[in-house]
VEXDREN-2710 file (C-alpha; in Angstrom, 1 decimal):
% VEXDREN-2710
k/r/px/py/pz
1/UNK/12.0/-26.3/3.9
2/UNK/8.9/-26.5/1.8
3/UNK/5.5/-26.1/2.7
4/UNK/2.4/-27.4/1.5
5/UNK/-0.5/-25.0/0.7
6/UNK/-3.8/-26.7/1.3
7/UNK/-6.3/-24.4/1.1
8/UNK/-6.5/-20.1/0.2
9/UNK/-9.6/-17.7/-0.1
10/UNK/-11.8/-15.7/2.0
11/UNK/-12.4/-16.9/5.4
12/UNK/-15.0/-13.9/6.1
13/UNK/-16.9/-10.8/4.9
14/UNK/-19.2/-8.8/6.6
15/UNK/-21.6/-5.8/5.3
16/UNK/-24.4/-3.6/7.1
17/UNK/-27.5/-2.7/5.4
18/UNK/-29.4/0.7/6.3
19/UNK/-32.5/-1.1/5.5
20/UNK/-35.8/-1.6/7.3
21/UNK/-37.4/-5.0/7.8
22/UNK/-41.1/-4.8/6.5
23/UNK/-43.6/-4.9/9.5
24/UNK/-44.5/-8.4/8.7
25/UNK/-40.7/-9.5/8.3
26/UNK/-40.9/-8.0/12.2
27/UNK/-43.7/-9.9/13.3
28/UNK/-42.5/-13.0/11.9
29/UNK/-39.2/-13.0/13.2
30/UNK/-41.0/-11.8/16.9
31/UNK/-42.7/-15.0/16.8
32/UNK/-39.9/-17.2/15.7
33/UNK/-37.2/-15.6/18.3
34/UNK/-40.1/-15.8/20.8
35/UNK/-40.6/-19.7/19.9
36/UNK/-36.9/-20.8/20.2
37/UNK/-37.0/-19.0/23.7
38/UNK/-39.8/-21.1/24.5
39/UNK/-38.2/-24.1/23.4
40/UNK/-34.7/-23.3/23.4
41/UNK/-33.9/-24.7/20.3
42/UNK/-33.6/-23.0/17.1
43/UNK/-36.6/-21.8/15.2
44/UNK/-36.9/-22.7/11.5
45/UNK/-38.6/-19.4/9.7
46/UNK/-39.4/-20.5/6.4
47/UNK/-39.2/-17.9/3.5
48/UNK/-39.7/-19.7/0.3
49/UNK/-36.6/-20.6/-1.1
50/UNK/-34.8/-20.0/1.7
51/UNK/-35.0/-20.9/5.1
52/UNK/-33.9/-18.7/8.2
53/UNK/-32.8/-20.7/11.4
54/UNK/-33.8/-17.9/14.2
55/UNK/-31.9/-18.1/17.8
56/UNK/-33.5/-16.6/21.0
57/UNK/-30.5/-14.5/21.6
58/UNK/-30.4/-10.7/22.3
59/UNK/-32.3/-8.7/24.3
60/UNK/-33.1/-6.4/21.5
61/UNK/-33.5/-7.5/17.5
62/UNK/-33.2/-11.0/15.9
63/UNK/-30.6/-13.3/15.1
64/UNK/-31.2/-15.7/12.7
65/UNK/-28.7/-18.0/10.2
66/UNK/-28.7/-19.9/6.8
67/UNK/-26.2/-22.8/8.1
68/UNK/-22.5/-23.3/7.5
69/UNK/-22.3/-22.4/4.4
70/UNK/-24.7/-19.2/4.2
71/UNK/-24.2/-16.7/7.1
72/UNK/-25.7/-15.1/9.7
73/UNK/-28.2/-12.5/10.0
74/UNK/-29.0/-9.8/13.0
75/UNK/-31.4/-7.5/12.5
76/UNK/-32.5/-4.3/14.7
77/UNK/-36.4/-4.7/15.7
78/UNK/-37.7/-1.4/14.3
79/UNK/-40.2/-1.2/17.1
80/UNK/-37.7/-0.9/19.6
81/UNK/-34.1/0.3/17.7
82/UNK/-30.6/0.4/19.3
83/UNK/-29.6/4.0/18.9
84/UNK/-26.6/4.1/15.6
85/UNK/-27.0/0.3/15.2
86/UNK/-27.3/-0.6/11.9
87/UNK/-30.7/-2.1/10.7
88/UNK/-29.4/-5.2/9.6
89/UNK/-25.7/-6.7/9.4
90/UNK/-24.7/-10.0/7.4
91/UNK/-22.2/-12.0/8.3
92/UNK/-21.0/-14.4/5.9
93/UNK/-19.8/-17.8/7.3
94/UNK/-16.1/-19.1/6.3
95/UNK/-17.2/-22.5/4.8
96/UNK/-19.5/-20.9/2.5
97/UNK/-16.8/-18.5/1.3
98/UNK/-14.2/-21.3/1.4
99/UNK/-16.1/-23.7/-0.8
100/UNK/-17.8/-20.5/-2.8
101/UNK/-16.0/-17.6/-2.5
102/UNK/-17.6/-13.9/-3.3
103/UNK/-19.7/-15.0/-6.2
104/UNK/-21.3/-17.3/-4.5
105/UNK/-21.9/-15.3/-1.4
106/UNK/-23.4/-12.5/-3.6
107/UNK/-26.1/-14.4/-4.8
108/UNK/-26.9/-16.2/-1.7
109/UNK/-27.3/-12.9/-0.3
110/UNK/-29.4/-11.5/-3.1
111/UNK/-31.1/-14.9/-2.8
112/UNK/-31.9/-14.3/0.8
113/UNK/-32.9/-10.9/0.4
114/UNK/-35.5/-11.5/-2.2
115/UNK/-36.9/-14.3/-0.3
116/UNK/-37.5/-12.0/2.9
117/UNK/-38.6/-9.0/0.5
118/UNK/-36.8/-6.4/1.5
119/UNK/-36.8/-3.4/-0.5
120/UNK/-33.0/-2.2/-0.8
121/UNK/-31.0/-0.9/-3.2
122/UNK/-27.3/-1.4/-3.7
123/UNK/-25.8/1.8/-2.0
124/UNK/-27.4/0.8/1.3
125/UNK/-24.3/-1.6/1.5
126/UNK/-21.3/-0.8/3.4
127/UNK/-18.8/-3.7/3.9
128/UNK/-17.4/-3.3/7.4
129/UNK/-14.8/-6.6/7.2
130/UNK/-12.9/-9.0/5.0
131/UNK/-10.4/-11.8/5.4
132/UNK/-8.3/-13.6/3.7
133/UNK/-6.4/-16.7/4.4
134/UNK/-3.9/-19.4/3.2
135/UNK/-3.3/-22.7/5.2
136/UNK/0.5/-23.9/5.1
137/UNK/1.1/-27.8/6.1
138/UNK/5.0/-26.8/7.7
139/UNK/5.0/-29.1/10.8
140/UNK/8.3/-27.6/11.1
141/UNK/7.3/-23.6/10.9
142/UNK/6.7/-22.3/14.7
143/UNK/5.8/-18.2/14.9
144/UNK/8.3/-15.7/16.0
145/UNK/7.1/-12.5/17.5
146/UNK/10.5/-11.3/16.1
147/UNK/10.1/-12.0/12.6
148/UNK/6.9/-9.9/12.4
149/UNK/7.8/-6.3/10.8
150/UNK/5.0/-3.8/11.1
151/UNK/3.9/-0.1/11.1
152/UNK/5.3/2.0/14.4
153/UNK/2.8/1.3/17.2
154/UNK/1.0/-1.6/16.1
155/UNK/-0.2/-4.2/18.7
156/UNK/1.7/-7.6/18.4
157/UNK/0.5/-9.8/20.6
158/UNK/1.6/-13.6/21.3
159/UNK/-0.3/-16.7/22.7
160/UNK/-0.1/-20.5/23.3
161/UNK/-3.7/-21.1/23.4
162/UNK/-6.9/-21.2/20.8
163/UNK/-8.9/-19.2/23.6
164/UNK/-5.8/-17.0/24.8
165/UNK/-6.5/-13.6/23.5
166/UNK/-3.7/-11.1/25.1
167/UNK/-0.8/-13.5/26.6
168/UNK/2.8/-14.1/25.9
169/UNK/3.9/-17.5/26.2
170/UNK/6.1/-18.8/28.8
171/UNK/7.5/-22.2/28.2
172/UNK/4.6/-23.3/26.0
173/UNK/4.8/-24.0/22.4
174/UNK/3.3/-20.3/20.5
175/UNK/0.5/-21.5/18.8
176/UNK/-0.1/-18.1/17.1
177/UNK/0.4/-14.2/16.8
178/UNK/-1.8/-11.2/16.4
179/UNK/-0.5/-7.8/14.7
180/UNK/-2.7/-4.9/14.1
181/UNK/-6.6/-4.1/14.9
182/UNK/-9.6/-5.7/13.6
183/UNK/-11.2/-1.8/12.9
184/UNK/-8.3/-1.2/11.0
185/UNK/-5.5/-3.6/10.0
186/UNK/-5.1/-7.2/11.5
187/UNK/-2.8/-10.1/10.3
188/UNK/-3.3/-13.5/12.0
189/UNK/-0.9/-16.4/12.4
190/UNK/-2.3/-19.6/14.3
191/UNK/-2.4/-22.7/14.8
192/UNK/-5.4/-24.1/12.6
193/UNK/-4.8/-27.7/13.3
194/UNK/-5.4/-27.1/17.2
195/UNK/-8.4/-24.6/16.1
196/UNK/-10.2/-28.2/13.7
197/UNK/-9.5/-30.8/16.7
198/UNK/-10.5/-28.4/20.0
199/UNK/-13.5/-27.0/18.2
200/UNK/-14.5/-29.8/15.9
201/UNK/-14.4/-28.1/12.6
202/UNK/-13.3/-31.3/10.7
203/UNK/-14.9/-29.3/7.5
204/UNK/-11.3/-27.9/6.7
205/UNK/-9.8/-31.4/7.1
206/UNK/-12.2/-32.5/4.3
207/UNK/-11.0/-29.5/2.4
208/UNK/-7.1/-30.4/3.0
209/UNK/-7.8/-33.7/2.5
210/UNK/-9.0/-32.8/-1.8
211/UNK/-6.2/-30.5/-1.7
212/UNK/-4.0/-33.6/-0.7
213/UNK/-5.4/-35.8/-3.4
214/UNK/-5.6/-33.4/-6.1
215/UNK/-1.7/-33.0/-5.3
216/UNK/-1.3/-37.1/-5.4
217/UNK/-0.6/-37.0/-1.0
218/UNK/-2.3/-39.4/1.3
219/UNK/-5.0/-37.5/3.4
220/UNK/-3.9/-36.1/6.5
221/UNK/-4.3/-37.8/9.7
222/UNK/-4.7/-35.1/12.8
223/UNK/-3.5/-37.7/15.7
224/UNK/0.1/-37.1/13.9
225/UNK/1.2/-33.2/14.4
226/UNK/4.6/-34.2/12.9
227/UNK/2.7/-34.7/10.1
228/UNK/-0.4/-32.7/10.0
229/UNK/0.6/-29.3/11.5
230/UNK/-1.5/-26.7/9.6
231/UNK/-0.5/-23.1/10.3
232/UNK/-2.7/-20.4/9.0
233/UNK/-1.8/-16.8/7.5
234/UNK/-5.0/-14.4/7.6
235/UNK/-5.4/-11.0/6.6
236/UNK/-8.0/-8.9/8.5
237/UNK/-8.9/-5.9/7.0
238/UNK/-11.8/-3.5/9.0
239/UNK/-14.0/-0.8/8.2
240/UNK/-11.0/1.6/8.5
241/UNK/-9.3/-0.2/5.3
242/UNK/-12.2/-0.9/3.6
243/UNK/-14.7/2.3/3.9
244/UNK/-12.4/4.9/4.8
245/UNK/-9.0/4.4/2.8
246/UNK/-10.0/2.0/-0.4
247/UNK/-13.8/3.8/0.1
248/UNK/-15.1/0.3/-1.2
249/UNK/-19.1/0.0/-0.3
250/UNK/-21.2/-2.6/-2.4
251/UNK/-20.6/-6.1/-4.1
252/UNK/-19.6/-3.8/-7.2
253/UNK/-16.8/-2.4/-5.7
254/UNK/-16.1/-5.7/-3.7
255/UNK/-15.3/-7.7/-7.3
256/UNK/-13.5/-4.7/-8.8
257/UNK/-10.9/-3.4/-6.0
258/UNK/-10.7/-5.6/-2.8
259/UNK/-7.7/-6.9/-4.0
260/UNK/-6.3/-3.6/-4.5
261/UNK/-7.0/-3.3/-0.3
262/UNK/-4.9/-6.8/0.6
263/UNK/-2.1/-6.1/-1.9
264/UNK/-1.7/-2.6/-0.3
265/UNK/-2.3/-4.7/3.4
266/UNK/0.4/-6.7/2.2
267/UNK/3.7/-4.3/1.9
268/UNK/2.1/-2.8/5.2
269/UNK/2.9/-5.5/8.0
270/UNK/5.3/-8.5/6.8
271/UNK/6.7/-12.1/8.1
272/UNK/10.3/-12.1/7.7
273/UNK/13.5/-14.2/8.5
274/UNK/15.2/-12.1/11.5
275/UNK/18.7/-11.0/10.9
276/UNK/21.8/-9.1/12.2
277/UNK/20.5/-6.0/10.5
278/UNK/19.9/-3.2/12.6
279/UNK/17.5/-1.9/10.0
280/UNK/14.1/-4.7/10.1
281/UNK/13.0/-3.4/6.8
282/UNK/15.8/-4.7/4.7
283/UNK/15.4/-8.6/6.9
284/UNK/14.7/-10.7/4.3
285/UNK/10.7/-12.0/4.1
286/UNK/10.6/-15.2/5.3
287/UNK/9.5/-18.1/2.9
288/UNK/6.0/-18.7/4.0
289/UNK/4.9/-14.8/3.7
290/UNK/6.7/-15.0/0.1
291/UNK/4.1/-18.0/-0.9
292/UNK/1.5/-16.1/1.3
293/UNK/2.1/-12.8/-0.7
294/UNK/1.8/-14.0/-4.4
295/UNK/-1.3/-16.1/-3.3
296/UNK/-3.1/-12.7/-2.4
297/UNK/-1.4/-11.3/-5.7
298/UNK/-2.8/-14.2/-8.1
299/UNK/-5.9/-14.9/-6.0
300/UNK/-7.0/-11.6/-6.0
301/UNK/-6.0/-10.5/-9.2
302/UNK/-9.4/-10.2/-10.8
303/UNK/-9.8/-8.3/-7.6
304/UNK/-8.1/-5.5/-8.7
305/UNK/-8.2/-2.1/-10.5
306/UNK/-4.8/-1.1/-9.7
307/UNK/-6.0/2.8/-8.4
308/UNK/-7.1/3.3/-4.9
309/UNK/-10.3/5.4/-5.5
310/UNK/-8.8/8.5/-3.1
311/UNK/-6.0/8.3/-5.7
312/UNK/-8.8/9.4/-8.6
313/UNK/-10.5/11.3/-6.0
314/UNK/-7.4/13.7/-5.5
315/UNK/-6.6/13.7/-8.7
316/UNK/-9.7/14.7/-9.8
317/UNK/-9.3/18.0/-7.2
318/UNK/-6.6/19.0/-8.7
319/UNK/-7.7/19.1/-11.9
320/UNK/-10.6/21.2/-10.9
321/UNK/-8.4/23.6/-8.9
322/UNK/-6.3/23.5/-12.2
323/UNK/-9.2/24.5/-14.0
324/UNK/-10.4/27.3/-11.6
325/UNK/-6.5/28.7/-11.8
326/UNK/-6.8/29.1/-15.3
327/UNK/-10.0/30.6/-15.4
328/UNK/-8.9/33.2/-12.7
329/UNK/-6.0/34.2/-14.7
330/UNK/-7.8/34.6/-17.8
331/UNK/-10.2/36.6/-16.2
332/UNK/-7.3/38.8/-14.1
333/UNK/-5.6/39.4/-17.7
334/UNK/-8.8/40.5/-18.8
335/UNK/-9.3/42.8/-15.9
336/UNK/-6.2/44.0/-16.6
337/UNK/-6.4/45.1/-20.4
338/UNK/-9.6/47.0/-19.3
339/UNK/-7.6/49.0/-16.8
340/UNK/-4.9/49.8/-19.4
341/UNK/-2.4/47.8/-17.7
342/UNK/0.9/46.8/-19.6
343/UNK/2.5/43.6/-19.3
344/UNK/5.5/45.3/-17.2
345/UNK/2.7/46.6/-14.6
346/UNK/0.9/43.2/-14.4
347/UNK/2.6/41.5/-11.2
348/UNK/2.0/44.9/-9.3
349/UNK/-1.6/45.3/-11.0
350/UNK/-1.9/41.3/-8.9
351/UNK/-0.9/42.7/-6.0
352/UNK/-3.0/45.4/-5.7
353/UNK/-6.5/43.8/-7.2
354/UNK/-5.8/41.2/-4.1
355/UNK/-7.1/43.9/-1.9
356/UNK/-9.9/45.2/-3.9
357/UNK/-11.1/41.5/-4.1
358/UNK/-10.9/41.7/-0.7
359/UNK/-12.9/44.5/0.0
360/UNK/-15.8/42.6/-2.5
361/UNK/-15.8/39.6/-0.4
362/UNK/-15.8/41.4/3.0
363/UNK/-18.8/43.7/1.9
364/UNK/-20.8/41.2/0.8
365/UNK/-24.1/40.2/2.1
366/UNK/-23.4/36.6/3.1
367/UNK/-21.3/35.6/5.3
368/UNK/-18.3/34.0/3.9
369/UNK/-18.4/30.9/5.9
370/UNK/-21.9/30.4/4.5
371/UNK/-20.6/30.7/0.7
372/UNK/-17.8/28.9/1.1
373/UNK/-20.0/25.9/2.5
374/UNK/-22.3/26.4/-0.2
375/UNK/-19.2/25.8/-2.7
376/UNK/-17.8/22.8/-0.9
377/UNK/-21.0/20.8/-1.0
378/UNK/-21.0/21.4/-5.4
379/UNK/-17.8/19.4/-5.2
380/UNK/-18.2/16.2/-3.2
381/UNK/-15.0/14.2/-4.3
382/UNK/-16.3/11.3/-1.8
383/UNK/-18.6/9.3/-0.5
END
């Protein structure tokens, strides 16, 4: 059965800033949030080049946008801070990245930064989230809790409903499945046809629809699921994939190894065709998460380094501990010619200097808690 794909890139990235809004930026935004409250409508806060739409939500801090395609903005009012929130958090919308992608949403943020002038510099950015997606017309593919093949203990969950977060279905037709955590590792399978029509996102018909054309296929027409049903494939990756494992923190490491995160995401969790084997790992992958896996593969290729940067990080540990070895040898078979020892008395000559050494640390004048702190903090193999 063959599936159409009509549309693959990111559907969402998110980064935090540990920046502070200038006092005027503050006073601006206090009078634009206090202005939409007023009228409860959206405040326009114009910036130049750029214009900020600012809402009247939250009790604390502003929350502003730069439409459909640009993303949204929250940012902590520095007179009155929420305790280990970050200053400000960017939330880049999934048109923009659909029709863009990351080059585009780097310089609209740079864009939007200049315009509010905000003094920043590039390690300020952590990247906290990023999805990917790829939209399959397969009116005849339906989602099988079964089929899904993930890590021991991950959270699968099933529902028959856009707004149906935790249910299983009963009777229903599944619209969609969840595996995995949105901190961590998340993959998404739903119904995107049923997401356009209940929530009137026609934007991803319209994008489809050019995939349709540029393929020689009449547009779609919604009214006909037979012959419209859209089923999405989305890759969440959190903070705990992107920060902790791949350590990736600015738009710099963005371009060069987020596709090194989604490949690894990839051989993690997988969509496969069930079978009698006892043993799920060897079920073959099913058809749809083949496609879905060399998109990420040729999408993201440019993406990609190839090395996790742990991977360098450890092996640039060793090479120091490597080092240190062979300096402590040369010096012990140094130690040792001064003493008169032969090579025959050498391993007992170890042995015995072990204790001496000892005795040196123990007597010495700081603690050794305090030196060996002192050490770790010269060699700081990570962020």
């Amino acid at each position: 059965m063959n599936a159409q794909i009509l549309h693959s890139g990111f559907d969402g990235l998110k980064f935090t800033l540990q920046a502070q809004i200038p006092t005027n930026l503050r006073a601006d935004l206090a009078d634009a949030k206090h202005c939409a409250k007023r009228d409860n409508a959206e405040y326009v806060l114009d910036c130049g080049p750029v214009k900020f739409n600012v809402t009247g939500k939250g009790a604390r801090g502003f929350t502003a946008h730069t439409g459909d395609h640009g993303a949204v903005w929250l940012f902590q009012d520095s007179d009155d801070p929420i305790p280990n929130n970050p200053p400000i958090t960017i939330d880049f919308r999934a048109f923009g990245l659909a029709t863009g992608g990351l080059r585009v949403a780097e310089d609209h943020f740079r864009a939007c930064m200049a315009a509010l002038a905000i003094p920043y510099a590039d390690n300020q950015l952590r990247v906290t989230r990023a999805d990917f997606a790829v939209d399959f017309l397969a009116p005849w593919f339906e989602p099988d809790r079964e089929a899904l093949v993930a890590p021991p203990g991950t959270k699968i969950t099933e529902y028959t409903g856009i707004d149906e977060t935790a249910t299983v279905s009963t009777g229903s037709r599944v619209q969609g499945l969840r595996a995995g955590a949105i901190a961590n590792r998340q993959l998404a399978i739903y119904d995107k046809r049923v997401e356009v029509i209940q929530q009137g996102k026609l934007g991803w018909l319209e994008i489809w629809n050019a995939a349709r054309l540029a393929q020689g296929n009449p547009p779609l027409d919604l009214k006909d699921r037979d012959a419209s049903q859209v089923w999405r494939f989305e890759l969440r990756l959190g903070s705990k994939q992107l920060r902790d494992k791949f350590q990736l923190r600015d738009w710099t490491d963005i371009r060069d190894m987020l596709g090194d995160a989604f490949t690894d995401a990839v051989k993690r969790i997988r969509y496969c065709t069930p079978s009698a084997d006892q043993n799920r790992a060897r079920w073959p992958e099913h058809e749809l998460w083949r496609q879905f896996e060399m998109v990420v593969g040729n999408d993201l290729d440019e993406n990609c380094s190839g090395v996790r940067p742990s991977d360098v990080a450890e092996a640039n540990r060793v090479a120091k501990m490597r080092e240190l070895d062979a300096q402590l040898a040369g010096l012990l078979v140094t130690r040792a010619a001064v003493s008169g020892v032969t090579a025959d008395e050498f391993t007992d000559f170890l042995g015995g200097h072990i204790e001496a050494l000892q005795r040196y640390i123990d007597e010495h004048p700081t603690p050794l808690t305090e030196r060996l702190g002192k050490a770790a903090a010269r060699y700081r193999w990570t962020d």
